[in-house]
N, C-alpha and C positions, 0 to 999 in steps of 0.2 A: 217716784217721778210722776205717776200714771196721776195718784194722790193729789201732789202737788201743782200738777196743772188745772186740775178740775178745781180746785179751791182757788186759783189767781184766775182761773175764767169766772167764777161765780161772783167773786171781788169786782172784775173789772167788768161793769156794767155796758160800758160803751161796745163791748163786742155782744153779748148777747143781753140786752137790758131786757127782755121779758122770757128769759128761758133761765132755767136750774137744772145745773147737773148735776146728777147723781153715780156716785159709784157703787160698785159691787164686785170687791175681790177677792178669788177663793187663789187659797195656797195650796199644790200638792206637789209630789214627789215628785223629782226632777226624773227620775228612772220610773214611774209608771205610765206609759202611754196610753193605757186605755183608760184608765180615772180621768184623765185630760182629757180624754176626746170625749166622755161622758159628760164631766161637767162643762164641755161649753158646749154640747148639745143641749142641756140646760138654760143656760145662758143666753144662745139662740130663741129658745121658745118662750122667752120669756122677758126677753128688751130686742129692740133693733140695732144696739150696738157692742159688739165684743171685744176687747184689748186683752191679749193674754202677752204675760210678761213674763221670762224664764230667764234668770240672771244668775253664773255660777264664777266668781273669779278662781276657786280655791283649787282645782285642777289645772289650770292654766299658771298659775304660780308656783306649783309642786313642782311643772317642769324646768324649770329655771334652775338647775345645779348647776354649780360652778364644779368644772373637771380640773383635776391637776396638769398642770401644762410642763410637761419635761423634753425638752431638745425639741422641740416638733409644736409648729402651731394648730390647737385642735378647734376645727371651722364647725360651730350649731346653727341649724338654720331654723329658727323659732317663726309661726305662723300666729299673728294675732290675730284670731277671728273673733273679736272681741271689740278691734278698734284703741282696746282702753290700757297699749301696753305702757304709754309715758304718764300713767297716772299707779304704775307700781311704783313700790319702793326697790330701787336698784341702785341701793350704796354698796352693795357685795362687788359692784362690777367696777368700780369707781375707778380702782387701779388694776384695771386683770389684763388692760389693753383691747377689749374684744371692741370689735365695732358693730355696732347694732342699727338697723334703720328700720323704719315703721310706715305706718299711716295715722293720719290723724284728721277724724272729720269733723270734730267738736274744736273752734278757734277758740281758747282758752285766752287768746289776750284781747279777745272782743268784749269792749263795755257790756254791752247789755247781758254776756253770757256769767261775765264777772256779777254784776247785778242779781241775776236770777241763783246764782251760787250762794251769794252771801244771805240775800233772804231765804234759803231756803235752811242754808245752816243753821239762823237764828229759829227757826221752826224747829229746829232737830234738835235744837237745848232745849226748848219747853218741851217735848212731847217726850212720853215715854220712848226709850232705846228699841228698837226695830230692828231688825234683820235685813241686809238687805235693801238697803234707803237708794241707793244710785249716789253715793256721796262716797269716794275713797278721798283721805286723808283731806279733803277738803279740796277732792277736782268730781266735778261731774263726770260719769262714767260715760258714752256713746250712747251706748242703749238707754240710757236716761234720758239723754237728750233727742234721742230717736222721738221715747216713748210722748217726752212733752212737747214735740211739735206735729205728733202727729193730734191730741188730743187739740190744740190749736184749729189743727188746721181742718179738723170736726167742726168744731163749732166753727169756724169760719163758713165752712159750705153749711153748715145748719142755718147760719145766719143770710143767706145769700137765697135760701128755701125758707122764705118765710109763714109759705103755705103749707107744708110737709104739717101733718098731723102724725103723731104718735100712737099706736096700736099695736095692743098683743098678739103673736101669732099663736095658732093650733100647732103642738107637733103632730098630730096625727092627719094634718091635711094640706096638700099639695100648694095650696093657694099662695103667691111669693106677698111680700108687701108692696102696696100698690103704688107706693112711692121711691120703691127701690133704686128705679135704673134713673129714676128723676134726680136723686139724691146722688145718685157716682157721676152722673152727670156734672153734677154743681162743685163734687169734692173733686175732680178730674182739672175743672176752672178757678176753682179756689188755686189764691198765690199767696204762699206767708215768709215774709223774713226772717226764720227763726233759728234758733240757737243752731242750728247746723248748716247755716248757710240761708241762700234764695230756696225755697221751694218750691220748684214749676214741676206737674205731670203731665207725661206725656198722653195725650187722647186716645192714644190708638194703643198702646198695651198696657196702662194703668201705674208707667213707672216710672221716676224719677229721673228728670235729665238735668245738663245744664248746673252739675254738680262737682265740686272741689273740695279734694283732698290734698292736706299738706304732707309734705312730706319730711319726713324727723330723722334725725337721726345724733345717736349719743354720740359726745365727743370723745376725742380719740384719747385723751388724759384725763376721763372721767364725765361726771356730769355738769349742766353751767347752771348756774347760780342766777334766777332772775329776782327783781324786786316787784311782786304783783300790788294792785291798787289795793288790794284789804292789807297792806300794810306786813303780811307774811311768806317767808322764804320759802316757793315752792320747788320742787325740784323739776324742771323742764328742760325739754328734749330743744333742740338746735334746729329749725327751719331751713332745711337747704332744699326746696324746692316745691311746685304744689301740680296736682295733676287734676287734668277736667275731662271730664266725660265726653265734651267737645273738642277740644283741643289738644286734651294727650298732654305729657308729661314736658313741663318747663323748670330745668333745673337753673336756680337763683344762688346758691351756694359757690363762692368767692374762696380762692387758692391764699388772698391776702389775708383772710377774716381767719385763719388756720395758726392754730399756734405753732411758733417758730420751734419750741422746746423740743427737740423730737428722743430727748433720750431713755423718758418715763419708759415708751413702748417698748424699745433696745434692750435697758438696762437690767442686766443680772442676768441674760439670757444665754447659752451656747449655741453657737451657728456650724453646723455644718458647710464648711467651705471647698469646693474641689476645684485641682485644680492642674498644670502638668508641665511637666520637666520642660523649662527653653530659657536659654541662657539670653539676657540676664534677669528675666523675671522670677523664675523660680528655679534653686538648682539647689546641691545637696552640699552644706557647709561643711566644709573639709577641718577637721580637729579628728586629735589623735586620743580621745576620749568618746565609749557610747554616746550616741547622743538618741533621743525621745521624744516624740511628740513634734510640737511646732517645733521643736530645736533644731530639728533635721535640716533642715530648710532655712535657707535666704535668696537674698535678689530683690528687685522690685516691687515685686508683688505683695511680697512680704513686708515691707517697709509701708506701702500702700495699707495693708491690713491691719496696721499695727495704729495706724494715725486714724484711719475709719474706728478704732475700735476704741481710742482714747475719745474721740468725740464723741459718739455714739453709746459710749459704754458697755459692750457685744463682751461676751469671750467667743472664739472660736476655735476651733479643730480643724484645720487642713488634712485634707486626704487627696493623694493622685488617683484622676481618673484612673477606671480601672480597665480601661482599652484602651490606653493613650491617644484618643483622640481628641479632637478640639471640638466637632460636633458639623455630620451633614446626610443630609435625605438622601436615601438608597431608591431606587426606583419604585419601591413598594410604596413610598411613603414616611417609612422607618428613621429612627432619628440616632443616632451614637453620638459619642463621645460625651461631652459633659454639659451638653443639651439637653441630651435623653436623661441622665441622672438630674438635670431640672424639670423635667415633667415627668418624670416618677418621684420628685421631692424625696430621692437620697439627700440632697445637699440641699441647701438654703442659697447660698450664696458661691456664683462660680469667680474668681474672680485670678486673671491669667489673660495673657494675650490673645481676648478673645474678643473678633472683629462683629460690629453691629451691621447685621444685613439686614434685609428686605425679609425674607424666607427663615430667619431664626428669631423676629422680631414678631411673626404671627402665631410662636410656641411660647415664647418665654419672654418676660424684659427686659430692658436693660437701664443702667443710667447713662448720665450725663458723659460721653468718652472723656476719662480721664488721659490720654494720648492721642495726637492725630496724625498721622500718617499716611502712605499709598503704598499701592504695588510696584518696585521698581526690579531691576534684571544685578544680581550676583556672578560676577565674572573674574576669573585670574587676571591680573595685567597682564597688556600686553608690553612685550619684553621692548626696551627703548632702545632707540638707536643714536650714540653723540653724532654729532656734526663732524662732518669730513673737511678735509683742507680746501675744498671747493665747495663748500658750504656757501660761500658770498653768492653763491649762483642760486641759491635755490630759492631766495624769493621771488625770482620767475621763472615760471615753467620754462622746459626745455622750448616747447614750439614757442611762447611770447619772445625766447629769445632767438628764436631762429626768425619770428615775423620781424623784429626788429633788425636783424641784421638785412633783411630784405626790402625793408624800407628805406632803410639809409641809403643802399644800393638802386631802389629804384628815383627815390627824390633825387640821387647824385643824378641819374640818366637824367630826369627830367630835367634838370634844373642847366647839364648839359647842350641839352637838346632848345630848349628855350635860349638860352645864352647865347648861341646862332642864330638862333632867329632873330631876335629883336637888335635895331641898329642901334639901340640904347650902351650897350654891353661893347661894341665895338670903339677903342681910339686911337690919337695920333701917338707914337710911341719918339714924336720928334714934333715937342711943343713950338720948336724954333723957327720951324720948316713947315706952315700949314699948309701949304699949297702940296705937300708927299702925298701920294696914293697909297703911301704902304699903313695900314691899319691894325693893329691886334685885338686880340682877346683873351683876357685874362683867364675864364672860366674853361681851360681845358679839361678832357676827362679827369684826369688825375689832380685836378684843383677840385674841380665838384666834389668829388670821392672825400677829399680833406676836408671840404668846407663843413659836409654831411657828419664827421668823424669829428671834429671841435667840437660842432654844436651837441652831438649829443655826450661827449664828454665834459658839458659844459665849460671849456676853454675859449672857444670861438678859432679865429683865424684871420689873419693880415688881409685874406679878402673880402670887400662886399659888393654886394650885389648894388648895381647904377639903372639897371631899368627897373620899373613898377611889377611888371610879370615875375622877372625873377624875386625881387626882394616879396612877393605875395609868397613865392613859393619858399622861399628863407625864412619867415616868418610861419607859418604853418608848422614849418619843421621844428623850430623851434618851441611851441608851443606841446606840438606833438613830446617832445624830450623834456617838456618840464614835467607832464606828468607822467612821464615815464620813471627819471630819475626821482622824483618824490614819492614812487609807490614802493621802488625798490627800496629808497632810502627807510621809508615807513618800518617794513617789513625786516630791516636787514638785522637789526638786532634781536629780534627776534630769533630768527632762524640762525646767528651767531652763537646763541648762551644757552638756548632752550635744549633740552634733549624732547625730541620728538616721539612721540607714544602713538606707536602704528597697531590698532586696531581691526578685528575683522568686522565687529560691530559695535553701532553706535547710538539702537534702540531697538523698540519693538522690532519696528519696518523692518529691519535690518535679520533680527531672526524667523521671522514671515515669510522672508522673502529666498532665505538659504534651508539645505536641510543637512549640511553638512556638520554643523555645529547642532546637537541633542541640546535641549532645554524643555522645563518640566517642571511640577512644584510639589508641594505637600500635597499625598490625598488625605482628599477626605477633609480640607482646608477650606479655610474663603477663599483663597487665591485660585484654587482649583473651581469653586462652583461660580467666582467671577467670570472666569472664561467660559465656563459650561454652558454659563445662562447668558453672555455677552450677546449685543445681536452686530456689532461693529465685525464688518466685514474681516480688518486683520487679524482682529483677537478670536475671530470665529476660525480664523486659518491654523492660528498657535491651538487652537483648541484639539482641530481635527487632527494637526502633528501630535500632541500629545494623546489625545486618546486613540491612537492607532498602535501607538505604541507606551503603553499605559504598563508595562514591566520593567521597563527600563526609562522613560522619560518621568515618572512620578512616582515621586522616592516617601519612606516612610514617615520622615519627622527632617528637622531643620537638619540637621548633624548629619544625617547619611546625605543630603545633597550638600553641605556645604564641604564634606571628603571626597564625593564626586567631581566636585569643581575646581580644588585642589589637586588629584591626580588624572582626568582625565578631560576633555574636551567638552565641558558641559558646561548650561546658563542654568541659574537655580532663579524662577520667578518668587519673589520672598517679599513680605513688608518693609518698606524701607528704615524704619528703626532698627533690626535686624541687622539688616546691610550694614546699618552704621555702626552697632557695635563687634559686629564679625570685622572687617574693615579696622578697625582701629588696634584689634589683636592681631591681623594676621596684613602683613604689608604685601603680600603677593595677592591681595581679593579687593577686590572696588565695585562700584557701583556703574554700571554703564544708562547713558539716560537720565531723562526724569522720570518722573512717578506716571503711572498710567493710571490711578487714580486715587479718588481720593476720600479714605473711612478713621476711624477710629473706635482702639479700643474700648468696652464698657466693663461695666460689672454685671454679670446677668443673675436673675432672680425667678424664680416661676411664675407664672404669669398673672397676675392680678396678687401679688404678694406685697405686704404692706411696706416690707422695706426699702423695694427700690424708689421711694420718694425721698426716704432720709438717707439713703447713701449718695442719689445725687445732692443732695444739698449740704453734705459733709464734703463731696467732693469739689464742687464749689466753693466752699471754704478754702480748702488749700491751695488750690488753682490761686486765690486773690493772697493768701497768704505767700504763694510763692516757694511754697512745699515740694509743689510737683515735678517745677526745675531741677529744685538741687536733689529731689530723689534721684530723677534721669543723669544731672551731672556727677551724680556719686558712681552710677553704675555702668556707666557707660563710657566714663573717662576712663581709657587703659593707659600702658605704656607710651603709648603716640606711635606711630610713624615718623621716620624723616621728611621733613618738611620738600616736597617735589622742585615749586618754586623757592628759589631765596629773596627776602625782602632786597635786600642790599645786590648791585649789581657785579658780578664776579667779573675777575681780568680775565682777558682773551688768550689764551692760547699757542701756541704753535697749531695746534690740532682746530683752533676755530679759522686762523686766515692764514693759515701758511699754504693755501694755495697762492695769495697774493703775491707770496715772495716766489714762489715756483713759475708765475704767467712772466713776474719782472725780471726772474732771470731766462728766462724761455724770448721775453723782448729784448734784452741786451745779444743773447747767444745772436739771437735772428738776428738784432743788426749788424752786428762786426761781420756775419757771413753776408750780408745786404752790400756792406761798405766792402768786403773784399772781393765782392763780385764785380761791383760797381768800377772798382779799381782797374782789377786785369780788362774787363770792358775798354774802358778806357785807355788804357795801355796799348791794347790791342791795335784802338783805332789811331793811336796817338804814333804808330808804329808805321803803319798805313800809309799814314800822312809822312811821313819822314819817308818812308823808300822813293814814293812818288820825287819830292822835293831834292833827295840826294841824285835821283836819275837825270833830273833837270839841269841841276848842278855839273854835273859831269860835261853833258852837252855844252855847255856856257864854256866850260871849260876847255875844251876840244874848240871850239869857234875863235875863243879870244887868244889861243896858241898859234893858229892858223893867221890871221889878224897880223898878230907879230909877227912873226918870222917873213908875212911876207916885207912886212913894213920894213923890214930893218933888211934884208936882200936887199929890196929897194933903196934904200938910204945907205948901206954901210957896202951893199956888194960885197956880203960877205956870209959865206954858210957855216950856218949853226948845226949843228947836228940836234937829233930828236931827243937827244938825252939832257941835254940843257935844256932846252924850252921845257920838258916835263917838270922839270925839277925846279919852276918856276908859279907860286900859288898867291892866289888875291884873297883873302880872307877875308876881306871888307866887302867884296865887291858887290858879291849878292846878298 
């Protein structure tokens, strides 16, 4: 390169038209350092300008072994201090999967650097074979390109010092050249566009600013294939991004520009998978034959792995954590369960009902949640009670219906009391006879009472109200009793047919708020370090209940709280998929609430592992495919429960309204004792009125005897005795 620049400066006249350059270079042993320092001590005394060139690919290619890759991906981290690693030959890696990235300061698809390549190849077929040229496989090497821009950028500042005389030094005497610092001066302000970019130095330390490196990197299914201008297939690395001395690294590299293929990397490979016992994702297939290996195992999870593994083309090996846990930080920092076995990379892939948080997503990764769910409350029903024969009552409360019997009673007073007052209410009761003072009023207490008792029976009543005041107050009431009777009505079939599910709680609030009922969740769970780390005042309450008592409210795994909740007086806070398929097996457990909030499960990976980009993207596959549903409806549809509600409306009862028959015969009983009261009442007075009237009688009788007897003395002069006149009666008379 050193060569070949000084002969295209001597060609090209226009940069130095009366100066010729001359070279001078010795070759020596890359491992003798003091021969080097001797001969360009030489060199020194004997020209003003030195370029020493030391170029070794053959140690830096020796390192380049490919290792056998068995169950385990094995990470090299390769240092080019060369520049010149996308100009080796790397078809060994083509399909090894490994990903490689670089730097690159020579722009190999710059015209002018394509330019000075090909002339210079043409040079390198005529001239005798060389050692050593700065030419691999037909790409200029860095240091080639260093060497030719700096011999450039010589004569550029020689050119610019056109006064600079040339002079041999003494080595035996102190004296510098007297155009030295004139000359770093002018090579300091020299600027050349050359094969490695802009070249500007900086004044003040002698070095290179204002400079970019691209950034390369091999692709992931091998290496890309370009078409260069000299018409030959070279092998080039893939540009995603370029970094400046100024401005720091700008990555340009596109998620679209990526090939979609992802199974080259996957395929042929065994994944360690871990993963842990929870119904229905992973559980232990029941056959009455050994079973081995993946065989052991079904459920979800398993079905999930099997479709990941046809896409993707993976074999795998499940193994259960070996603590059964799911995975959470101990106060030390420490991680368990099958977290921790992802950042000791025992496993590759965990893949199990395992929740994406905040705090497991700074250890490990995950994909795309192939389920989304919340944290909702697992609870025994509570025991239902049918409807009673007085069940019509219970679409209003007891007091709505004591304020209602209180209003009828008090609008009757009013309407009462108004009724007197106003002379509207009052008439003649003797249309014929208007000049009578005698006047009535319809509106007595016990008419109001009635009037009040129609309307809100909605039958009404033979009376209405004739002044304004009153019908204001008839109308209110009325008004009053339509939405009375249309709320009841609303309500009524409801509270008829339904059996009512009396509850002690009916959410979080609700277990915050009591401490009578224990509740509690998985340790060592999400559900456990949701609440830990909540700052929400309730759930900071359910936290402190639970870790107060952290032996008894937070159970091992799902199964020992879902048997606590079964025999004893406890809330299990659990994922609500969970709920739904415990729930669906067991008809004495439901779900209280909604969800308190809202995650889903991943696939987790260790952290910066190349898989979790093609596991989400397989899992988005079957999401659209519609895979994902019928896994969940496969495993999750049990036996059923009886349906609570009936579509279709069921007949009524005895037991729904036979209090109705029990009030209408309780109203018949009452009126015949009303009517037989009413009776002897009247009897009584009807009694009253007869002795008065027979007393009367008597006297009449005694006068109109007397009457006679004297009359007929008088007329006949003749005595009657008192036994005939007795025995003498007028029937008609009175």
């Amino acid at each position: 390169a050193f060569k070949f620049a000084v002969t295209n400066i001597n060609r090209n006249r226009t940069l130095m038209p009366n100066t010729t350059l001359t070279y001078d270079i010795q070759r020596i042993n890359l491992f003798d350092s003091f021969e080097a320092s001797r001969r360009g001590l030489i060199l020194t005394c004997t020209h003003w300008q030195t370029l020493l060139s030391i170029t070794c690919t053959d140690q830096f290619m020796h390192s380049l072994g490919i290792e056998p890759m068995i169950l385990a991906l094995l990470l090299h981290i390769l240092y080019d201090t060369l520049q010149d690693l996308f100009a080796l030959d790397l078809e060994p890696y083509r399909y090894s999967g490994v990903n490689m990235t670089g730097f690159r300061l020579l722009n190999i698809e710059n015209t002018h650097v394509a330019s000075v390549v090909e002339k210079w190849s043409m040079e390198r077929l005529q001239a005798p074979p060389k050692p050593e040229t700065g030419l691999l496989d037909g790409m200029m090497t860095s240091e080639a390109a260093l060497m030719y821009d700096a011999v450039y950028m010589v004569a550029a500042a020689s050119q610019r010092a056109s006064q600079v005389t040339v002079s041999s030094l003494q080595c035996h005497r102190h004296k510098p050249w007297r155009f030295g610092s004139r000359f770093i001066s002018m090579l300091k302000e020299a600027q050349l566009n050359g094969l490695t970019g802009q070249i500007i130095i900086n004044k003040t330390d002698g070095l290179r600013k204002d400079f970019d490196l691209d950034i390369i990197s091999l692709k992931e299914d091998g290496m890309e294939k370009q078409f260069m201008e000299s018409g030959r297939f070279n092998k080039v690395w893939k540009k995603i991004g370029v970094w400046n001395s100024n401005t720091g690294l700008n990555l340009t590299d596109s998620n679209k520009d990526k090939n979609t293929n992802v199974t080259d990397s996957m395929a042929n490979r065994t994944l360690i998978v871990t993963t842990i016992l929870e119904n229905p994702y992973v559980m232990y297939k029941k056959s009455d034959k050994p079973l081995y290996g993946n065989d052991r195992f079904e459920g979800y999870c398993l079905d999930l792995l099997k479709e990941l593994s046809n896409i993707l083309g993976f074999s795998y090996e499940v193994k259960l954590v070996s603590d059964g846990k799911y995975g959470a930080q101990n106060d030390k920092g420490e991680w368990n369960g099958m977290v921790r076995e992802l950042i000791d990379h025992v496993a590759d892939l965990a893949v199990a009902p395992l929740t994406i948080t905040y705090v497991r997503e700074k250890v490990i990764d995950f994909s795309k949640p192939f389920m989304t769910l919340g944290i909702s409350i697992l609870y025994h029903k509570p025991n239902g009670t049918n409807p009673g024969v007085f069940s019509f009552l219970n679409p209003l409360s007891p007091d709505i219906w004591m304020y209602v019997l209180l209003a009828c009673l008090g609008v009757s007073c009013v309407l009462f009391v108004i009724a007197r007052f106003t002379p509207y209410e009052w008439y003649n009761p003797h249309p014929c006879n208007p000049d009578s003072d005698v006047v009535e009023n319809n509106f007595t207490l016990i008419n109001s009472v009635w009037f009040g008792v129609g309307a809100l029976m909605q039958q009404g009543s033979e009376l209405m109200p004739k002044a304004l005041s009153t019908r204001i107050v008839g109308g209110i009431w009325w008004f009053f009793t339509l939405i009375i009777i249309s709320s009841y009505t609303a309500n009524l079939a409801a509270f008829l047919t339904v059996e009512r599910m009396d509850s002690p709680i009916d959410s979080a609030d609700d277990l915050a708020k009591q401490t009578k009922i224990e509740y509690g969740a998985v340790r060592d769970g999400s559900t456990m370090t949701f609440f830990k780390k909540s700052k929400i005042s309730t759930y900071e309450k359910m936290w402190a209940f639970m870790s107060s008592r952290k032996n008894t409210a937070l159970v091992k795994n799902n199964r020992e709280g879902i048997q606590r909740v079964m025999t004893t007086d406890y809330a299990l806070l659990m994922e609500s998929t969970s709920i739904e398929y415990i729930s669906q097996r067991n008809c004495n457990l439901t779900q209280i609430g909604g969800l308190i909030d809202s995650k889903g499960y991943g696939v987790g990976t260790p952290i910066g592992s190349p898989y979790r980009d093609k596991v989400t993207i397989a899992i988005l596959q079957l999401q659209e495919e519609g895979k994902l549903h019928m896994m969940k409806e496969k495993w999750w549809r049990g036996n059923g429960c009886p349906e609570e509600d009936s579509k279709e409306a069921s007949a009524l009862g005895v037991e729904n309204i036979g209090g109705i028959f029990i009030v209408l015969a309780a109203g018949l009983v009452l009126s015949v004792f009303v009517a037989i009261g009413e009776f002897i009442y009247k009897s009584r007075r009807n009694l009253d009125i007869e002795e008065v009237s027979v007393g009367q009688c008597e006297c009449m009788h005694e006068m109109s005897n007397s009457i006679w007897e004297t009359c007929l003395k008088t007329i006949f002069a003749f005595p009657f005795d008192d036994v005939g006149i007795t025995n003498l009666t007028f029937k008609d008379s009175f």
